[in-house]
matplotlib code that plots the C-alpha trace (Angstrom):
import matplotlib.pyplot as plt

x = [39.5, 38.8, 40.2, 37.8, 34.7, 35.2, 36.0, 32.8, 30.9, 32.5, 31.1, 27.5, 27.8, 26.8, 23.5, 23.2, 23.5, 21.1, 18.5, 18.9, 19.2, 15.8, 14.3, 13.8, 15.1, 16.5, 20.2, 19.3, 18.2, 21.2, 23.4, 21.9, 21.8, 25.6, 25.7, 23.8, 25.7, 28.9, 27.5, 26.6, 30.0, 31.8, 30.1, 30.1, 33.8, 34.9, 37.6, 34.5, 31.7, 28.6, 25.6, 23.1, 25.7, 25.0, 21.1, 20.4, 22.5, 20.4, 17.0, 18.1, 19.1, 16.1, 14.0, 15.9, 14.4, 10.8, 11.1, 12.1, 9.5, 6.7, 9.0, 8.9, 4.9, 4.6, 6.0, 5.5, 9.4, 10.6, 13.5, 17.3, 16.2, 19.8, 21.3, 20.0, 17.7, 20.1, 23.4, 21.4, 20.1, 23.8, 25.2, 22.6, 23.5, 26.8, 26.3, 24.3, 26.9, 29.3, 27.1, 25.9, 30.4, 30.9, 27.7, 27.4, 24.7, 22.3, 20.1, 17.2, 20.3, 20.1, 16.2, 16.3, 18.9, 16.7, 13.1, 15.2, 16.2, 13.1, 11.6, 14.4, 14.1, 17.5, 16.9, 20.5, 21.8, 19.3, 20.6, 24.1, 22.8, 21.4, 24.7, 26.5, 23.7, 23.6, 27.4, 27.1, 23.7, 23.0, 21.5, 17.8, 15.7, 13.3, 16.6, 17.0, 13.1, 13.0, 15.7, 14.1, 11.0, 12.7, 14.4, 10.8, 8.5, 10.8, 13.7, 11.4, 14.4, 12.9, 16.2, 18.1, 15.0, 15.0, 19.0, 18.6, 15.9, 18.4, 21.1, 18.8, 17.8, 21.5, 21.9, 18.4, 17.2, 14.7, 13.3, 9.3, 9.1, 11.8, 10.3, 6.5, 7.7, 9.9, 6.4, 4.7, 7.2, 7.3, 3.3, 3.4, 6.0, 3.3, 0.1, 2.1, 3.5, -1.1, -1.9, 1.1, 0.0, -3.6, -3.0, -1.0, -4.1, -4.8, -2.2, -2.7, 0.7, 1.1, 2.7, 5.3, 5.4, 7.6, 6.3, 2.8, 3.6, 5.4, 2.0, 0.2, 3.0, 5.8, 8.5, 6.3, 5.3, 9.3, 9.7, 6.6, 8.2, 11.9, 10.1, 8.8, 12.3, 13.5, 10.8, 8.6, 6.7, 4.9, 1.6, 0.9, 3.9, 1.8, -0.9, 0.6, 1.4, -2.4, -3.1, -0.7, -2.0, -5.6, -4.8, -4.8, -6.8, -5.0, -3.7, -6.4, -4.1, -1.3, -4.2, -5.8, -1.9, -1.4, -4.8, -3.8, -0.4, -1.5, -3.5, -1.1, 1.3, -0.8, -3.6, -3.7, -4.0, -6.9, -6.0, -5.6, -8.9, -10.5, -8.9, -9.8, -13.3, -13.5, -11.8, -14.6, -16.2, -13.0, -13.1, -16.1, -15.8, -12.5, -14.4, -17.5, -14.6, -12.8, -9.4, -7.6, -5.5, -2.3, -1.9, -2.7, -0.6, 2.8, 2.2, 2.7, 5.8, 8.9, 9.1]
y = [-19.0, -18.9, -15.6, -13.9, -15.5, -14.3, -10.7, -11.0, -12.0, -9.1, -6.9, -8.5, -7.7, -3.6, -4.5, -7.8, -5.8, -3.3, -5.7, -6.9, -3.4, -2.5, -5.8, -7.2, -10.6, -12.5, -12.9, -16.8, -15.8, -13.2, -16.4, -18.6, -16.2, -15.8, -19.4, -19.7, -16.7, -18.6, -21.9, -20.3, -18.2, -21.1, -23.5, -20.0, -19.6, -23.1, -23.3, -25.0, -22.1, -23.9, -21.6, -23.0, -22.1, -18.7, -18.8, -20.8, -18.0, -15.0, -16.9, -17.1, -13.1, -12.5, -14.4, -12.2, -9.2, -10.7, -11.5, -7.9, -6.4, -8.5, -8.3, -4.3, -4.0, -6.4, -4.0, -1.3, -0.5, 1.6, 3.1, 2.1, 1.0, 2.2, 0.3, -2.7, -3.3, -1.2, -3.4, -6.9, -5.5, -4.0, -7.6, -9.7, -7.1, -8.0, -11.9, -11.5, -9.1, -12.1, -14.7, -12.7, -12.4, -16.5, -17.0, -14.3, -16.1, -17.6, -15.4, -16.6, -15.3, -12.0, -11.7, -12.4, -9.9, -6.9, -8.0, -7.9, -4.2, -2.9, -4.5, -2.0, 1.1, 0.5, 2.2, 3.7, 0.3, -1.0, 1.0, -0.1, -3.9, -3.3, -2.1, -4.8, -7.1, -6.1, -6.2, -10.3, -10.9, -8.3, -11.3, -11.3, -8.5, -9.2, -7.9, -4.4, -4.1, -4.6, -2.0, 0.5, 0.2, 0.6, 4.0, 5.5, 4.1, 4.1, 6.4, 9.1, 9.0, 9.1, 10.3, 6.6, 4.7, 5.4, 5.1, 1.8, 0.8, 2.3, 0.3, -2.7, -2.0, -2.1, -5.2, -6.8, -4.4, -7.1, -7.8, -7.0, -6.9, -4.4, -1.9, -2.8, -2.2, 1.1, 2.5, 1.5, 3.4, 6.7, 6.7, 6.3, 8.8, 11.4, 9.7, 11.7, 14.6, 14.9, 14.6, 17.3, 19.8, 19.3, 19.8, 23.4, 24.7, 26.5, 28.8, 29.0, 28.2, 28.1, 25.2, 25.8, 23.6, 21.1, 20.8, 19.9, 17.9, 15.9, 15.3, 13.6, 11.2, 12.4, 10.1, 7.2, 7.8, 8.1, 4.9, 3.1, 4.7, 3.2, -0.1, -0.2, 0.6, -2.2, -5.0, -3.8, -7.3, -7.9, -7.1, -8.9, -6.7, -3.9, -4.3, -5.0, -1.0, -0.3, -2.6, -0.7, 2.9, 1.9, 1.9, 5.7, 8.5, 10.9, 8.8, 8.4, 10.4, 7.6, 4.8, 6.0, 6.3, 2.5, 1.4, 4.0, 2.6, -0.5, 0.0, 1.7, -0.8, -4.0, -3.4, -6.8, -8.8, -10.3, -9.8, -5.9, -5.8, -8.4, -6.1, -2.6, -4.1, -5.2, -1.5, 0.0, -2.3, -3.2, 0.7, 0.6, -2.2, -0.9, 2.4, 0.4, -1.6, 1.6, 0.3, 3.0, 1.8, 2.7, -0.3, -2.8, -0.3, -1.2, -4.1, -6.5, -9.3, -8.0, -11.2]
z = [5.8, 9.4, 9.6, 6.5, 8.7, 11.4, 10.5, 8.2, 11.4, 13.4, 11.0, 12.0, 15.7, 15.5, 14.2, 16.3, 19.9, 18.2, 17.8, 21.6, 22.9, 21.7, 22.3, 19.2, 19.8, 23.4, 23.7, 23.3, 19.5, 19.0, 19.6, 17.4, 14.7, 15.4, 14.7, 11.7, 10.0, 10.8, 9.5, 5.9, 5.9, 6.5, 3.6, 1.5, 1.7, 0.5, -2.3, -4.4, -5.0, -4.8, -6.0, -3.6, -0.6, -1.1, -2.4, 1.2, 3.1, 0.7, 1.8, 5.7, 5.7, 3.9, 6.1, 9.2, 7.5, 7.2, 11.1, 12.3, 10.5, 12.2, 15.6, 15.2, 14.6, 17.5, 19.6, 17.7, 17.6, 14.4, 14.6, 14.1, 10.9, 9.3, 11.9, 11.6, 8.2, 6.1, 7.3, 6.6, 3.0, 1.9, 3.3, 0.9, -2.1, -1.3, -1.8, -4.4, -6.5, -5.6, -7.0, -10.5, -10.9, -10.2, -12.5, -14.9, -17.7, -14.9, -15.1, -12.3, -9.8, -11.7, -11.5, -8.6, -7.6, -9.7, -7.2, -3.9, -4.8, -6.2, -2.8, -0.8, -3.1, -4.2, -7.6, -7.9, -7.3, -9.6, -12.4, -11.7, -11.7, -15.1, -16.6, -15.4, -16.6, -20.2, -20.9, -20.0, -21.0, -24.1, -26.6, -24.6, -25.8, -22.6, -20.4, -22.3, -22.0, -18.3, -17.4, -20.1, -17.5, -14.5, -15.6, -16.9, -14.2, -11.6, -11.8, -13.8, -17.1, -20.4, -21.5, -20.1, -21.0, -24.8, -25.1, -23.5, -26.0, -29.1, -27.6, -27.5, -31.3, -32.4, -31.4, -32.2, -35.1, -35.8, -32.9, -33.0, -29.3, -28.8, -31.4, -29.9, -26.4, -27.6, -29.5, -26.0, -24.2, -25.9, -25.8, -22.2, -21.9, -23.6, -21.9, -18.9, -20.3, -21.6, -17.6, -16.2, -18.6, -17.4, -14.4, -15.6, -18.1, -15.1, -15.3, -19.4, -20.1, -23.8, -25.6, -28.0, -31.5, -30.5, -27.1, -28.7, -30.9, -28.2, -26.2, -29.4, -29.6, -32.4, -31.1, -30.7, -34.3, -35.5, -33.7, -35.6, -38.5, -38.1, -37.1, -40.6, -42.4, -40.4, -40.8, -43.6, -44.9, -41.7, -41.5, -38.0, -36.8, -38.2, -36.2, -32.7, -33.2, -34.0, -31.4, -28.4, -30.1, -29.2, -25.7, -25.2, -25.6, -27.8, -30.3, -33.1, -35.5, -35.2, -35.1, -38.5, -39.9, -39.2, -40.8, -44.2, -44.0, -44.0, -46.4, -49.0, -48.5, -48.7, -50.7, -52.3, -48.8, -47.4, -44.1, -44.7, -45.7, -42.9, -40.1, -42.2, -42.3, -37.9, -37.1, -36.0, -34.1, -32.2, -31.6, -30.3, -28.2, -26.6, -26.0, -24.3, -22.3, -20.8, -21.7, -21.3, -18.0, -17.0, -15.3, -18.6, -21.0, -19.2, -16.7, -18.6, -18.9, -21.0, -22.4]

ax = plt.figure().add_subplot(projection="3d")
ax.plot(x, y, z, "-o")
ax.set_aspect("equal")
plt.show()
């Protein structure tokens, strides 16, 4: 075991004489950070794997990080950040890929994993995370949700976001908030594709059929469709889709197709006709409101 340390530790000392070099931290501190590193790899590397060995030595590195960044605008020092940020960020992915393979189903060691790389921009890595994620932990709806978000809002995919959400759907084809958040997606997706091709009117591109009917929301209307194949009785299900389609501007088609659905469907319900009766007030009100944010539509919890 000795051995493994100290070659881990040797691996430390680039970014170590760095930080002295450019006077970020006294030789005194160098040392005892040298002794601390060798104190966790020591405990981390016993034949027993004790989660909290490595979440103490993820929280000291982290804590490293937090330091150098008020050490650099102190002295307004910011460069050899590959050198020294990058090496302590790749060595706490590291431990935490190690942790998420000796405990695969804790997920609080996966979430926690998926904030420290959205912190660092590691969106490729992210991904990656995510795949490994969902082939241990597939039975929690919230998980497929979360990395559907992260492709749209962060890695700009549509494409990876709604295959993640199919995926999701074969193995939970009734699970309301995987076809809610699916219908939320897609209308987001347009709500963006509505503000790009205002921004281009000005050159009076014209839109061809399928283009158009992509900005009023097509897919998110196959999706609400599919949702009713699969759960067809529900008419509080129903209404979380009227509820989501509300949210945005150019929508009212999809709105009014819910309430006739609805109608159609469950003409002998009181409810049907208590929320047919309250539409256009909540209409109204939501208009008065300004609702219409960006911000509420997706930032939300996936579970």
């Amino acid at each position: 075991m000795a051995e493994y340390v100290h070659r881990n530790l040797e691996e430390t000392l680039p970014e170590l004489e760095q930080l002295e070099r450019v006077g970020l931290f006294s030789r005194d501190e160098i040392k005892s950070i040298i002794k601390r590193r060798t104190a966790h790899e020591y405990r981390m590397n016993r034949l027993k794997n004790d989660k909290e060995d490595f979440l103490k030595y993820i929280e000291y590195e982290k804590d490293l990080l937090n330091l150098i960044k008020k050490r650099r605008k102190k002295i307004k020092y910011y460069f050899k950040e590959t050198d020294i940020e990058h090496a302590i960020v790749v060595r706490i992915q590291r431990l935490y890929r190690r942790l998420c393979t000796l405990f695969p189903h804790d997920l609080t060691i996966w979430l926690s994993h998926i904030r420290f790389l959205h912190e660092w921009n590691r969106m490729s890595r992210l991904s990656q995370l995510f795949t490994k994620l969902l082939k241990v932990n597939s039975r929690i709806p919230g998980l497929w949700i979360l990395a559907a978000k992260t492709q749209l809002e962060y890695n700009n995919n549509p494409d990876d976001a709604r295959r993640l959400l199919l995926r999701a759907l074969r193995h939970h084809p009734n699970s309301q908030k995987l076809w809610t958040e699916y219908f939320r997606m897609e209308l987001l997706h347009a709500y963006k594709l509505n503000k790009r091709m205002a921004i281009l009117q000005q050159s009076q591109m014209s839109l061809e059929e399928d283009e158009a009917s992509l900005l009023k929301g097509k897919l998110a209307k196959l999706v609400y469709k599919s949702a009713l194949k699969a759960i067809p009785d529900n008419i509080q299900f129903r209404l979380q889709f009227a509820k989501i389609s509300e949210e945005f501007d150019f929508t009212r088609d999809i709105t009014d197709e819910i309430y006739d659905d609805l109608l159609a469907d469950h003409p002998d319900k009181e409810l049907t006709w208590n929320v047919l009766a309250r539409r256009p007030l909540t209409f109204l009100d939501k208009k008065a409101n300004g609702e219409l944010s960006l911000h509420k539509i997706w930032n939300h919890p996936p579970w």
